[in-house]
C-alpha positions in Angstrom: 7.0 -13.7 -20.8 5.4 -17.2 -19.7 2.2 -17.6 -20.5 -0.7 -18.9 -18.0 -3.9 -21.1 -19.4 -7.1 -20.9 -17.7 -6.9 -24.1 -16.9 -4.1 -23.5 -14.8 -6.1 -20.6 -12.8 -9.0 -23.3 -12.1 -6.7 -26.0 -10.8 -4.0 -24.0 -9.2 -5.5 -20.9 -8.4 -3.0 -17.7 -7.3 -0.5 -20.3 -6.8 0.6 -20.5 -10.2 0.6 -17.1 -10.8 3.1 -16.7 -7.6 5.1 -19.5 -9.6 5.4 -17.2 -12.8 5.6 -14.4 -11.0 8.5 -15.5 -9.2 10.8 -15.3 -12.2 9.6 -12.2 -14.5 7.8 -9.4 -13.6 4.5 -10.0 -16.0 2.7 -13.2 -17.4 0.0 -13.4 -19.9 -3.4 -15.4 -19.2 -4.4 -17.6 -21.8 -8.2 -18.3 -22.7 -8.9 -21.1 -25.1 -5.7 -20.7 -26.4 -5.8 -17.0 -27.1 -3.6 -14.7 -25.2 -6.3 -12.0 -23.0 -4.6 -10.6 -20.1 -1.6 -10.0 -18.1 -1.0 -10.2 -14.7 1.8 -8.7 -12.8 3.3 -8.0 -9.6 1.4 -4.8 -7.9 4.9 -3.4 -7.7 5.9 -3.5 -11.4 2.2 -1.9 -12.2 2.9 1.1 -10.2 6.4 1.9 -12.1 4.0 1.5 -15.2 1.9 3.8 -13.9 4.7 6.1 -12.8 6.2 6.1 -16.6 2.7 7.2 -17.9 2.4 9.6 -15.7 5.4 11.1 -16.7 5.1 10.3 -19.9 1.7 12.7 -19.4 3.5 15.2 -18.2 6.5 15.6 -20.6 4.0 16.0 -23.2 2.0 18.5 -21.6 5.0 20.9 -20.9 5.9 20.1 -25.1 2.5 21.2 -25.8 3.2 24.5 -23.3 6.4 25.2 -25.0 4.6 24.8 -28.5 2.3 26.9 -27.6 -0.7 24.3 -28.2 -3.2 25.4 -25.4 -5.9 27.5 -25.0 -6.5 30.2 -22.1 -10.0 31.0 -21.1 -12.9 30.1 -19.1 -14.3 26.5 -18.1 -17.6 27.6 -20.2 -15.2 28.7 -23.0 -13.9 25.6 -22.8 -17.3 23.3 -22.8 -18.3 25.3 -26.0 -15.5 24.5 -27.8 -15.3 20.9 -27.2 -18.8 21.0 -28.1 -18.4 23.0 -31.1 -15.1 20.8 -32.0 -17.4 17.4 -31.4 -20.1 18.5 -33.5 
């Protein structure tokens, strides 16, 4: 994964991330030398999305299968998430 600086955003604006971009999927902005965010191509954040998602859901039907969920009302609920927080 190339890195970007912020220097390189001021001077060369989306242009240099187009340039990265061009050759990897993600790139990591640099600020004052230390690595803060990544920036990637809209299409390769929407598979990420798509694996959490999924991963979401195979967890959910585990938790089903295991048996860990609760049945009852939306007031049930609140009072044991309250009760549990407490």
């Amino acid at each position: 994964m190339s890195d970007l600086t912020e220097n390189d955003l001021k001077t060369k604006g989306i242009a240099a991330i187009e340039v990265v971009l061009a050759d990897q999927p993600e790139a990591i902005i640099s600020v004052r030398g230390r690595e803060r965010f990544v920036v990637m191509k809209i299409a390769q954040y929407h598979h990420l999305r798509e694996c959490e998602l999924e991963a979401a859901l195979a967890e959910t039907k585990d938790d089903i299968t295991a048996g860990r969920f609760n049945k009852g009302t939306a007031t049930a609920h609140v009072k044991r998430v309250k009760n549990t927080a407490a």
